[in-house]
PDB file with one MODEL, atoms N, CA, C and O in Angstrom:
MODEL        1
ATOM      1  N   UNK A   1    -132.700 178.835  29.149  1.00  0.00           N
ATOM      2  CA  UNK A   1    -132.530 178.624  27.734  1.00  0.00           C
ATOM      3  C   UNK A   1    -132.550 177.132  27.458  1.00  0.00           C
ATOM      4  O   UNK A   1    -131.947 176.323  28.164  1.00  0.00           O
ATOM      5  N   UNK A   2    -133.123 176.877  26.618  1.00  0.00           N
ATOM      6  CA  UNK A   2    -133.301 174.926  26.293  1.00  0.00           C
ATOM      7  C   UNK A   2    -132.367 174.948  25.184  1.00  0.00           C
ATOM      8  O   UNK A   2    -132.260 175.621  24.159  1.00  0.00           O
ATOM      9  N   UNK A   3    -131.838 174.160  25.625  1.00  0.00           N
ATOM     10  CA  UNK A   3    -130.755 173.013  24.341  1.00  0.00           C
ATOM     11  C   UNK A   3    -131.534 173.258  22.997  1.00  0.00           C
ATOM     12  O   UNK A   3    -132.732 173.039  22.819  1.00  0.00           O
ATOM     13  N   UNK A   4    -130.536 173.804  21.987  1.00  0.00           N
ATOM     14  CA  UNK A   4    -130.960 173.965  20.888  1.00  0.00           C
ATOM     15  C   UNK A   4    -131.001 172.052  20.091  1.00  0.00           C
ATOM     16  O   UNK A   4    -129.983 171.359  20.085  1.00  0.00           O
ATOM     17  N   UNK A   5    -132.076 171.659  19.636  1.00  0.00           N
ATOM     18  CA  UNK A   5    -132.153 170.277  18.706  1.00  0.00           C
ATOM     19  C   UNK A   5    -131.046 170.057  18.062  1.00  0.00           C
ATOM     20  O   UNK A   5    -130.553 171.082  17.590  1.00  0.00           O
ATOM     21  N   UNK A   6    -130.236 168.689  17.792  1.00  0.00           N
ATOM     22  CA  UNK A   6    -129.171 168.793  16.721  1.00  0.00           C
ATOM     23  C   UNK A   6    -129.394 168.916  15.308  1.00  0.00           C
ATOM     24  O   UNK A   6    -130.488 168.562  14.868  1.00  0.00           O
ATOM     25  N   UNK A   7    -128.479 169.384  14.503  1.00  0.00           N
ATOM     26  CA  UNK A   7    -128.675 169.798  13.603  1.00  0.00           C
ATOM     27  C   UNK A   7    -127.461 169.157  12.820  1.00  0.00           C
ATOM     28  O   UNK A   7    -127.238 169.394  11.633  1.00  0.00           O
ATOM     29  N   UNK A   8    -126.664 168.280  13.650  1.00  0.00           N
ATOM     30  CA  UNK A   8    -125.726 167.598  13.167  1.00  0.00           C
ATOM     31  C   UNK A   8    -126.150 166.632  11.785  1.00  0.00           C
ATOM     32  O   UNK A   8    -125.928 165.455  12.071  1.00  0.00           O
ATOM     33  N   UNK A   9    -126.501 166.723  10.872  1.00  0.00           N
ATOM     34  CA  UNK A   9    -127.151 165.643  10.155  1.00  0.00           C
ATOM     35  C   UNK A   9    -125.490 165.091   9.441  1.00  0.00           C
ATOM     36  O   UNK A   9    -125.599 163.868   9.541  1.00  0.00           O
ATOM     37  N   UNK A  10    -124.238 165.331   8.876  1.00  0.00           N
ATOM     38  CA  UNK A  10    -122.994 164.936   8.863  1.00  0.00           C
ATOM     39  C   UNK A  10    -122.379 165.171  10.197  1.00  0.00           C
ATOM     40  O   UNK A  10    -122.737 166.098  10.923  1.00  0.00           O
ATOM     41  N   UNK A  11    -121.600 164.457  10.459  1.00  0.00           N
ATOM     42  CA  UNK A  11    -120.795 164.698  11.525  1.00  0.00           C
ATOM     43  C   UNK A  11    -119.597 165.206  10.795  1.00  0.00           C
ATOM     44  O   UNK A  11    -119.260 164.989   9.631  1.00  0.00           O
ATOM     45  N   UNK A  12    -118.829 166.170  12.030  1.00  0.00           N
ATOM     46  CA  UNK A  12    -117.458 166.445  11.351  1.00  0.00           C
ATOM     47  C   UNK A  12    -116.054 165.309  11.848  1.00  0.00           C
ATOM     48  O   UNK A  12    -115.670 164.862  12.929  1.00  0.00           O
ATOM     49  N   UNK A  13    -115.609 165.173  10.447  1.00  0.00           N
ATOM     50  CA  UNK A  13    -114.744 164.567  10.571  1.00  0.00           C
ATOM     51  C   UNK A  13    -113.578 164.643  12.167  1.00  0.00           C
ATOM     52  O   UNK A  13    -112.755 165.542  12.336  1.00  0.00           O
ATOM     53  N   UNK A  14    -113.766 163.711  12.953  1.00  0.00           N
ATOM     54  CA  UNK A  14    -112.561 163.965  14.200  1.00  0.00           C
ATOM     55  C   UNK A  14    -113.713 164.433  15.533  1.00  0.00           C
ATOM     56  O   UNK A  14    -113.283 164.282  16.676  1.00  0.00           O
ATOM     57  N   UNK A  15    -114.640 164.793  15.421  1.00  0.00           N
ATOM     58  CA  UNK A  15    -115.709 166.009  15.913  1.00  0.00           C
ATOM     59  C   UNK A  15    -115.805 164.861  17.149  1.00  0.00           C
ATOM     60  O   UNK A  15    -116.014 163.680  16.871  1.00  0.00           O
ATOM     61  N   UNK A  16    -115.636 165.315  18.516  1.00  0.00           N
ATOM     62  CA  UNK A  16    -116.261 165.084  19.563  1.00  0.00           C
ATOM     63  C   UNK A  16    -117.823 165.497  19.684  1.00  0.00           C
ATOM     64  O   UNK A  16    -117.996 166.697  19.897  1.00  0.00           O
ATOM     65  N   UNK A  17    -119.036 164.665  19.577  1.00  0.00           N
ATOM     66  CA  UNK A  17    -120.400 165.387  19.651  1.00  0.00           C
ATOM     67  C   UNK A  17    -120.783 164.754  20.625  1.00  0.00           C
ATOM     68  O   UNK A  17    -120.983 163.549  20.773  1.00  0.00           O
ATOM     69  N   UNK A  18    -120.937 166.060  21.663  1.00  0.00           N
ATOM     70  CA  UNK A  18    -121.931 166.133  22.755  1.00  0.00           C
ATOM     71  C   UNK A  18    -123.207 165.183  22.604  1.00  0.00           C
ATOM     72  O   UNK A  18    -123.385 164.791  21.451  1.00  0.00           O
ATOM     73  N   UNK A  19    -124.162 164.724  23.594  1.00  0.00           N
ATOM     74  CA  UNK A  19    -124.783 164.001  23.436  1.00  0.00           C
ATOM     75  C   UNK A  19    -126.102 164.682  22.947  1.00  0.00           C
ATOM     76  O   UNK A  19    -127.050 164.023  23.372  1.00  0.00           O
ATOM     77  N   UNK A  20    -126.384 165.416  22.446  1.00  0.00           N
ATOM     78  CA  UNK A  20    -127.265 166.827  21.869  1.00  0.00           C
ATOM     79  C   UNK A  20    -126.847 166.899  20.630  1.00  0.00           C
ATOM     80  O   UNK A  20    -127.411 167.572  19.768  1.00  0.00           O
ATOM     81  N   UNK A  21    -125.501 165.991  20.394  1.00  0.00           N
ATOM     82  CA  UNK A  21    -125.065 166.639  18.845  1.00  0.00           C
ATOM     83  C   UNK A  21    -124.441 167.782  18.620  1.00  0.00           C
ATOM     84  O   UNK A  21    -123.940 167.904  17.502  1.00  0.00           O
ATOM     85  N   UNK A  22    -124.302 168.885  19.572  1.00  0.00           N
ATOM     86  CA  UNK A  22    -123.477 169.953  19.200  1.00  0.00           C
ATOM     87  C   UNK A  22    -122.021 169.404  19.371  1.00  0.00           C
ATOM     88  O   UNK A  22    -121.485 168.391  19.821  1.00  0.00           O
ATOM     89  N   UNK A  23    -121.589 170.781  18.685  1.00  0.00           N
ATOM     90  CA  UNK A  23    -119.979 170.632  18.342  1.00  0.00           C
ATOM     91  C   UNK A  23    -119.359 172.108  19.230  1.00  0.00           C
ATOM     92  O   UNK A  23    -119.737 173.279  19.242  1.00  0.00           O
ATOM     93  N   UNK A  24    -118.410 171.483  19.818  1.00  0.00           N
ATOM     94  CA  UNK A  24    -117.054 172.142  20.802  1.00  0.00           C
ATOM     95  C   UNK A  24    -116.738 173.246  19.692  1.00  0.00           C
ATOM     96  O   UNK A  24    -116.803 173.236  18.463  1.00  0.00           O
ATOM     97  N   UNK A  25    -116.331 174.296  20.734  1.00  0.00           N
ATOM     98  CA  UNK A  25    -115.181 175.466  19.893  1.00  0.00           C
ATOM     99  C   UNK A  25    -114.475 174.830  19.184  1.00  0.00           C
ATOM    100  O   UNK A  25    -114.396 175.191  18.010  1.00  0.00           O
ATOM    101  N   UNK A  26    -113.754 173.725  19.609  1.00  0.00           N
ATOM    102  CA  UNK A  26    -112.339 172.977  18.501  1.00  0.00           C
ATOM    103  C   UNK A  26    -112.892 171.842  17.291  1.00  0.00           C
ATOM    104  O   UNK A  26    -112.298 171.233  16.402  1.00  0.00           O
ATOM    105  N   UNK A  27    -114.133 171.881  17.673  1.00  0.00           N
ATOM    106  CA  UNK A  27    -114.677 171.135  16.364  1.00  0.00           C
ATOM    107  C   UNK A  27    -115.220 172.394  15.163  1.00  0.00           C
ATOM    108  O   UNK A  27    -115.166 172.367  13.933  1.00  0.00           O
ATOM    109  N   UNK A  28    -115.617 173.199  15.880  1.00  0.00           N
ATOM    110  CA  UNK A  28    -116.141 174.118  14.760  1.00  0.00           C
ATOM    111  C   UNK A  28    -115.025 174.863  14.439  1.00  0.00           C
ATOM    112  O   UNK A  28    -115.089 175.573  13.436  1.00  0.00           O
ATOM    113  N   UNK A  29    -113.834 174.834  15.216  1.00  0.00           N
ATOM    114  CA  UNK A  29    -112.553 175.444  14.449  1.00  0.00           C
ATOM    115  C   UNK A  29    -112.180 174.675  13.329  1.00  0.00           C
ATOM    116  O   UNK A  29    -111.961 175.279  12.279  1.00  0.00           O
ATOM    117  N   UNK A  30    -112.047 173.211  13.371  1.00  0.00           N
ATOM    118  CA  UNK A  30    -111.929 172.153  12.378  1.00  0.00           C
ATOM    119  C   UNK A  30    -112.660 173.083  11.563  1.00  0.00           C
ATOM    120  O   UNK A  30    -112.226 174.076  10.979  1.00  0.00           O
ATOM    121  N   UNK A  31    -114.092 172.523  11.612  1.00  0.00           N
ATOM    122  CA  UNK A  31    -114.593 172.877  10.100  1.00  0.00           C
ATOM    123  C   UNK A  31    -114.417 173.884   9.472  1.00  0.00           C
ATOM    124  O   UNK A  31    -114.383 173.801   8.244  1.00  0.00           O
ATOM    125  N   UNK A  32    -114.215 175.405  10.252  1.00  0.00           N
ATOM    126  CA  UNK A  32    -114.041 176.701   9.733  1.00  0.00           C
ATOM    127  C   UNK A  32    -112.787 177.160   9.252  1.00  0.00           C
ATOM    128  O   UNK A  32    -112.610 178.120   8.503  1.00  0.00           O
ATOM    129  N   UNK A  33    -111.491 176.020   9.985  1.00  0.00           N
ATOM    130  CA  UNK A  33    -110.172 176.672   9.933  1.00  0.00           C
ATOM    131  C   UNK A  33    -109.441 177.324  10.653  1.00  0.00           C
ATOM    132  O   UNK A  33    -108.537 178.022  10.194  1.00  0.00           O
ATOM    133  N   UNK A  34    -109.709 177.212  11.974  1.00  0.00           N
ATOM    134  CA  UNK A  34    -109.835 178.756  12.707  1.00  0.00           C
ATOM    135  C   UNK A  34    -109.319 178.193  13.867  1.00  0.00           C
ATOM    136  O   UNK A  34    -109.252 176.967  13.953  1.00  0.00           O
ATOM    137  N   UNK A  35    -108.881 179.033  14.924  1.00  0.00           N
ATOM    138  CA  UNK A  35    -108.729 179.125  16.249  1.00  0.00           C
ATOM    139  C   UNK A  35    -109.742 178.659  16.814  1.00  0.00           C
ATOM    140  O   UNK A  35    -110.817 178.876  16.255  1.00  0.00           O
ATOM    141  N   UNK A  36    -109.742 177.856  18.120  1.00  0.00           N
ATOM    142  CA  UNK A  36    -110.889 177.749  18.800  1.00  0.00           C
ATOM    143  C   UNK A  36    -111.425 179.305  18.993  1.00  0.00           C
ATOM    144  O   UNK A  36    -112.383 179.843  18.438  1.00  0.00           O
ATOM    145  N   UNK A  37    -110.535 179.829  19.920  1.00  0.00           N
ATOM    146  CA  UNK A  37    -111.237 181.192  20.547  1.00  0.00           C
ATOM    147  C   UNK A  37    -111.680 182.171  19.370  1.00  0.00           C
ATOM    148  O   UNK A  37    -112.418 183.137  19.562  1.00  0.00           O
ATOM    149  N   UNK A  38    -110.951 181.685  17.662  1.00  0.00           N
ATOM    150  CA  UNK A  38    -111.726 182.725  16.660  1.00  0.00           C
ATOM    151  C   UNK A  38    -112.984 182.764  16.657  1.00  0.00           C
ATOM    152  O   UNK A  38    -113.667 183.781  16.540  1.00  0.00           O
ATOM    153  N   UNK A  39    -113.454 181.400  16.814  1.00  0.00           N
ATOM    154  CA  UNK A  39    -114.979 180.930  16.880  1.00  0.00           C
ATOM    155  C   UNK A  39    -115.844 181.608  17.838  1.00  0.00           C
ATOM    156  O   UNK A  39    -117.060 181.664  17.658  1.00  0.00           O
ATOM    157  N   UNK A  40    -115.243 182.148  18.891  1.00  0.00           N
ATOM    158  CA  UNK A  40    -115.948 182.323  20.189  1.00  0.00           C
ATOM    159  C   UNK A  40    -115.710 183.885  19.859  1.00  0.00           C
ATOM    160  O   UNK A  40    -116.670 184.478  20.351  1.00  0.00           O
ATOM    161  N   UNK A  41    -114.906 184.733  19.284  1.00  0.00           N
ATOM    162  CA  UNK A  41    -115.219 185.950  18.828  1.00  0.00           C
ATOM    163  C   UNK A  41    -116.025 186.181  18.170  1.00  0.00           C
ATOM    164  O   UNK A  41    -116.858 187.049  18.430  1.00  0.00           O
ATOM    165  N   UNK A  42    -116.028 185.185  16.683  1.00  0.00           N
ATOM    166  CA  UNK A  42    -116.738 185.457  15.440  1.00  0.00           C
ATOM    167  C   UNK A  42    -118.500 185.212  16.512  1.00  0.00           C
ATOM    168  O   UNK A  42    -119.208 186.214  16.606  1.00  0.00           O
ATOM    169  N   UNK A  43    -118.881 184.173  17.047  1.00  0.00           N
ATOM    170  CA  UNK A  43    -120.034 184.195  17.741  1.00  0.00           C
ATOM    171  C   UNK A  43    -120.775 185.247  18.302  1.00  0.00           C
ATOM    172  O   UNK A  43    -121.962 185.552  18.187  1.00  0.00           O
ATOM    173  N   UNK A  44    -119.541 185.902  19.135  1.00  0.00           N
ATOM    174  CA  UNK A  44    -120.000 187.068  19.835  1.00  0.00           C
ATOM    175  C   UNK A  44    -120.419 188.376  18.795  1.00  0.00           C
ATOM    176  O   UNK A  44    -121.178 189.323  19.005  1.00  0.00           O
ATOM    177  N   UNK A  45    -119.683 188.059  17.709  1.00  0.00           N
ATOM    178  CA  UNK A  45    -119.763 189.387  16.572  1.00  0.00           C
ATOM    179  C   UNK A  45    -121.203 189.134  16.203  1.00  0.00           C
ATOM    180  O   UNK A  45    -121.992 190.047  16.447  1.00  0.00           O
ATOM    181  N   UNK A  46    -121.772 187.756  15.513  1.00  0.00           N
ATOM    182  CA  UNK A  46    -122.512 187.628  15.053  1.00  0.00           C
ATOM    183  C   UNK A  46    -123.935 187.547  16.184  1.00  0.00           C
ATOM    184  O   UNK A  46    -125.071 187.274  15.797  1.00  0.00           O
ATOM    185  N   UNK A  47    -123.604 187.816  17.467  1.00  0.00           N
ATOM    186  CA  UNK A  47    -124.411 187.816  17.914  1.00  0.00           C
ATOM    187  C   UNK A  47    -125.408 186.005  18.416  1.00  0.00           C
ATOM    188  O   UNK A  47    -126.554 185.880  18.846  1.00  0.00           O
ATOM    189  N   UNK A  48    -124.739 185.310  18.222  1.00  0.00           N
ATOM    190  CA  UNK A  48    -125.459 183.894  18.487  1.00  0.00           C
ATOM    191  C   UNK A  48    -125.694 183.708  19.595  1.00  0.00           C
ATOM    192  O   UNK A  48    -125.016 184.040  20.568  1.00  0.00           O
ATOM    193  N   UNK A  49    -127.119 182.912  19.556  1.00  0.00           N
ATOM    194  CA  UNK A  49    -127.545 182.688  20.807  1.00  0.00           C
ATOM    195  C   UNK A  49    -126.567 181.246  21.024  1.00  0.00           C
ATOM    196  O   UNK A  49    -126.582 180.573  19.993  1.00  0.00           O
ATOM    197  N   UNK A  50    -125.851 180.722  21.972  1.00  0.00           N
ATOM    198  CA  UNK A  50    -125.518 179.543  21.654  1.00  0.00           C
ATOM    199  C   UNK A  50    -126.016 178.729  23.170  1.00  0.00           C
ATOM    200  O   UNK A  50    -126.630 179.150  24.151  1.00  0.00           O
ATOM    201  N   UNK A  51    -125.542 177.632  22.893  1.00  0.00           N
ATOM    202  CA  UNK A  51    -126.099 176.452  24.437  1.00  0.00           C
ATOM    203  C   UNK A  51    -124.575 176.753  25.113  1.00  0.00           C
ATOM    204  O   UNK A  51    -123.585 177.220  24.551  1.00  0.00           O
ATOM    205  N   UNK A  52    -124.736 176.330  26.480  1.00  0.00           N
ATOM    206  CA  UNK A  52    -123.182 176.792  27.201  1.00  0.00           C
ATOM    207  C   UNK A  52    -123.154 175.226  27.782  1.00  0.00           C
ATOM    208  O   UNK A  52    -124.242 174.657  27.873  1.00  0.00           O
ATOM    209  N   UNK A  53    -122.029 174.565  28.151  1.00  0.00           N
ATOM    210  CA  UNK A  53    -122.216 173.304  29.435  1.00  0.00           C
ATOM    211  C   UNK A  53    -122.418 174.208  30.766  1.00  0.00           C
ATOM    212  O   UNK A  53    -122.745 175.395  30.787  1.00  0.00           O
ATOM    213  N   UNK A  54    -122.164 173.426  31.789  1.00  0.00           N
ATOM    214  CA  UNK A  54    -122.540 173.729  33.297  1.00  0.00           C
ATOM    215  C   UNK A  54    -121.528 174.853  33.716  1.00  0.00           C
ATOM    216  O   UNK A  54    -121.732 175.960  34.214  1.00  0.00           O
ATOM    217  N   UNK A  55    -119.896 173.949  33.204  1.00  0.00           N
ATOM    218  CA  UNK A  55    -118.560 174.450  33.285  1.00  0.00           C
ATOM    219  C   UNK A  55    -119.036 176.282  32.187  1.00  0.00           C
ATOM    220  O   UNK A  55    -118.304 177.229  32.471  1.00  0.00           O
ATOM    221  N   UNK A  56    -119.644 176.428  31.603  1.00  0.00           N
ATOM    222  CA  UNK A  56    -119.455 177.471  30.561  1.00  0.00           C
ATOM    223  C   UNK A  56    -118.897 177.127  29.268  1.00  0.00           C
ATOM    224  O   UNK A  56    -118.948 178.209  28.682  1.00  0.00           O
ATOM    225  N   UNK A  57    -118.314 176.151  28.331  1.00  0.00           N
ATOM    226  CA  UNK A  57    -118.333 175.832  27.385  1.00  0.00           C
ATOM    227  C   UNK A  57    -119.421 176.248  26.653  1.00  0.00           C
ATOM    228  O   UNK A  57    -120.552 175.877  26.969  1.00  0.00           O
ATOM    229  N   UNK A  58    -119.214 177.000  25.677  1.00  0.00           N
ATOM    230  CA  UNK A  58    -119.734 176.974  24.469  1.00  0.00           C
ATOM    231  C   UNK A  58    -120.113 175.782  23.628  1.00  0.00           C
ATOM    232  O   UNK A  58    -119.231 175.001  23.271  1.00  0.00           O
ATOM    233  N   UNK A  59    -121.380 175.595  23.288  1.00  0.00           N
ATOM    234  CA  UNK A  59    -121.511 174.515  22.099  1.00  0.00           C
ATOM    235  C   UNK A  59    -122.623 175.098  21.084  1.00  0.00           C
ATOM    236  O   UNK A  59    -123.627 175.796  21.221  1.00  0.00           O
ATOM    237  N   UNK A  60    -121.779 174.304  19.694  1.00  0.00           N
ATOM    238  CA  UNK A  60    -123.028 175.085  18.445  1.00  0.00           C
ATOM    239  C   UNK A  60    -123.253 173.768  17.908  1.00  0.00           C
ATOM    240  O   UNK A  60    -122.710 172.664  17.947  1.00  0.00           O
ATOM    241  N   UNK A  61    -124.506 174.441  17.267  1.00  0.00           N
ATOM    242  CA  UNK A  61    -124.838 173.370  16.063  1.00  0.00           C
ATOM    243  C   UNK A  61    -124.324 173.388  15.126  1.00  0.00           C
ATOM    244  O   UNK A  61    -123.505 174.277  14.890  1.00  0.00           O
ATOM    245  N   UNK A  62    -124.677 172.183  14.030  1.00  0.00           N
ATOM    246  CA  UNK A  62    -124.044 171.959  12.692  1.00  0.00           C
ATOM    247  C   UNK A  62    -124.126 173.554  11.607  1.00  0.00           C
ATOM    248  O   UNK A  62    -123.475 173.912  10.625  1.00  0.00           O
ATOM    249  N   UNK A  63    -125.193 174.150  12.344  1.00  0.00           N
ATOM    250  CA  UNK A  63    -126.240 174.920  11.099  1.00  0.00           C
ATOM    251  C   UNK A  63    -125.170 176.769  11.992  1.00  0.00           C
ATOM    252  O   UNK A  63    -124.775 177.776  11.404  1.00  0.00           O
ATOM    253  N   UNK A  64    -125.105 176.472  13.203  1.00  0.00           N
ATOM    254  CA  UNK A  64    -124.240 178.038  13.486  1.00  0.00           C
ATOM    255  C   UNK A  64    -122.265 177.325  13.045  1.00  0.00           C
ATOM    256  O   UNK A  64    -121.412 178.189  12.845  1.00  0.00           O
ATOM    257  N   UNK A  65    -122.047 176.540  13.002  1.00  0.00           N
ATOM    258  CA  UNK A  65    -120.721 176.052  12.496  1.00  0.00           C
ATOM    259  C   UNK A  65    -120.647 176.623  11.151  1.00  0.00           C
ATOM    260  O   UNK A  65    -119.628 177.298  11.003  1.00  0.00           O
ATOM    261  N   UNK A  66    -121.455 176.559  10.060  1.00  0.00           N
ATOM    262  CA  UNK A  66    -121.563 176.928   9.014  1.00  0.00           C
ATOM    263  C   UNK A  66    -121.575 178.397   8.920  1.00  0.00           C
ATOM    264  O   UNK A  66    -120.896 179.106   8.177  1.00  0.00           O
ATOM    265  N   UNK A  67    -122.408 178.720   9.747  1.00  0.00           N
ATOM    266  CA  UNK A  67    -122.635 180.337   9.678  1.00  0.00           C
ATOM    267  C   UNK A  67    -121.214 180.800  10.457  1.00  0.00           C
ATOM    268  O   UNK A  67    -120.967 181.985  10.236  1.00  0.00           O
ATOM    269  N   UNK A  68    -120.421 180.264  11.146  1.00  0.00           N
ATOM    270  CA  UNK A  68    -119.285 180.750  11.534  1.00  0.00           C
ATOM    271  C   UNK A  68    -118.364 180.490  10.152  1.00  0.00           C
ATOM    272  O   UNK A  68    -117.667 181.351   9.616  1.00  0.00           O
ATOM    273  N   UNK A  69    -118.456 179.697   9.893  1.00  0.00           N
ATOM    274  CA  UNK A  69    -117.553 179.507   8.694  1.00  0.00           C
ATOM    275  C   UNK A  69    -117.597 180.395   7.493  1.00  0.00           C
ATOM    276  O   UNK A  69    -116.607 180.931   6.995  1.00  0.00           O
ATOM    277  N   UNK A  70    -118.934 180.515   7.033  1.00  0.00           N
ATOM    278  CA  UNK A  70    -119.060 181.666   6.184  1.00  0.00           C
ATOM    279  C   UNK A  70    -118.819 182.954   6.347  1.00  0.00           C
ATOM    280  O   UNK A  70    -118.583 183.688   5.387  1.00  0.00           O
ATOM    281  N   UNK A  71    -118.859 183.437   7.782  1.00  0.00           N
ATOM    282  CA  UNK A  71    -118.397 184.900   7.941  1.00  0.00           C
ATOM    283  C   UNK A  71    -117.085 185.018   7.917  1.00  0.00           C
ATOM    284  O   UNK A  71    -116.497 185.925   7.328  1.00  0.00           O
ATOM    285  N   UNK A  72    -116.305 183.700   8.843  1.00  0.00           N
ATOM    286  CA  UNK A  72    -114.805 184.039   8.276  1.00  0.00           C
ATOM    287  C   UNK A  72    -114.343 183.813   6.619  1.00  0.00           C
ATOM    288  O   UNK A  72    -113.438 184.544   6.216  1.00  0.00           O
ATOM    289  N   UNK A  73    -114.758 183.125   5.953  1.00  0.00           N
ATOM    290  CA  UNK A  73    -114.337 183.251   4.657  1.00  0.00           C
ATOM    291  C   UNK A  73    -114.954 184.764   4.123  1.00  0.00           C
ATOM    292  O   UNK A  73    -114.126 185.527   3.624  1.00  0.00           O
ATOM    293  N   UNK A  74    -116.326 185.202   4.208  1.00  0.00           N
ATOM    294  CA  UNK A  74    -116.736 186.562   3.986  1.00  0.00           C
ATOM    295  C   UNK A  74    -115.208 187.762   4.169  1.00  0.00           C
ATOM    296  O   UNK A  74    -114.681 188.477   3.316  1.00  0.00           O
ATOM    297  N   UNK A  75    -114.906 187.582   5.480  1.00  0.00           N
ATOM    298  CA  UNK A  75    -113.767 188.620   6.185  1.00  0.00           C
ATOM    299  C   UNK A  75    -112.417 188.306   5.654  1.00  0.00           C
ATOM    300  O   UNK A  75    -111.703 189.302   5.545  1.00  0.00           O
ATOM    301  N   UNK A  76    -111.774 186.952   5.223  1.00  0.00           N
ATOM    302  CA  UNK A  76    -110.574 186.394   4.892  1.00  0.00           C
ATOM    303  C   UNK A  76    -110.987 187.114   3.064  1.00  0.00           C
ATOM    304  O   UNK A  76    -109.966 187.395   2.437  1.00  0.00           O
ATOM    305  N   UNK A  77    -112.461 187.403   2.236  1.00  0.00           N
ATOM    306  CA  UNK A  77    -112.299 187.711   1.354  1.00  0.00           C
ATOM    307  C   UNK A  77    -111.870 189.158   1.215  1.00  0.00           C
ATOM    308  O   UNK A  77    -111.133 189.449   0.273  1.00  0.00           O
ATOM    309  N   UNK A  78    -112.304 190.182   2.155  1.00  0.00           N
ATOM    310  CA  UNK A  78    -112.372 191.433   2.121  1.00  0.00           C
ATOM    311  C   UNK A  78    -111.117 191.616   2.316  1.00  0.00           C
ATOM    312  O   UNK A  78    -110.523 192.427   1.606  1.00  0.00           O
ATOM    313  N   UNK A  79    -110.368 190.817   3.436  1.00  0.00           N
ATOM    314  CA  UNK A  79    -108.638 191.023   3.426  1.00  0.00           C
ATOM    315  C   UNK A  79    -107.803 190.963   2.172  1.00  0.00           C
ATOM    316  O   UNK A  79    -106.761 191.619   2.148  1.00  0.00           O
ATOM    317  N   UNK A  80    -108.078 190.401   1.361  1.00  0.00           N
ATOM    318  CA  UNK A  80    -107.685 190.316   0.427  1.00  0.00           C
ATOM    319  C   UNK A  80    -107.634 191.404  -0.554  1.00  0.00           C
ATOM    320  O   UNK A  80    -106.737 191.780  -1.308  1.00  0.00           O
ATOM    321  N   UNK A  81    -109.130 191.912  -0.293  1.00  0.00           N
ATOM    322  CA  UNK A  81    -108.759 193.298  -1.195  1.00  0.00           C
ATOM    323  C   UNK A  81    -108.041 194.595  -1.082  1.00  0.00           C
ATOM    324  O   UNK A  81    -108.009 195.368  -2.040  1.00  0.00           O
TER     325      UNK A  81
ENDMDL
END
């Protein structure tokens, strides 16, 4: 699997970025709100292809950070009802 291009075009505030530009479970928790490991569920739900490090770390881009973010606000809306 090849390194997905960055897609970082803002950085997140605090965001450790890999030298690829992706962002850590705990950066895309930043932006989403969330648990690291929520991120790494919500991924698996949504099915993402993501980049891994050597160790197995997970890393996403700017553009699946977003799409994690929107499904948990999607699900935090339905709780509500």
């Amino acid at each position: 699997m090849s390194t997905p291009q960055s897609f970082c075009a803002q950085p997140v505030a605090g965001a450790t970025l890999t030298p690829a530009g992706l962002l850590t479970p705990a950066d895309v928790g930043r932006v989403a709100k969330c648990h690291p490991n929520t991120t790494k569920k919500i991924a698996e739900a949504l099915r993402m292809d993501v980049a891994r490090t050597v160790g197995g770390c997970r890393l996403f881009t700017r553009t699946q950070a977003e799409r994690i973010k929107a499904e948990l606000e999607r699900r935090r809306r339905e709780d509500c009802r």
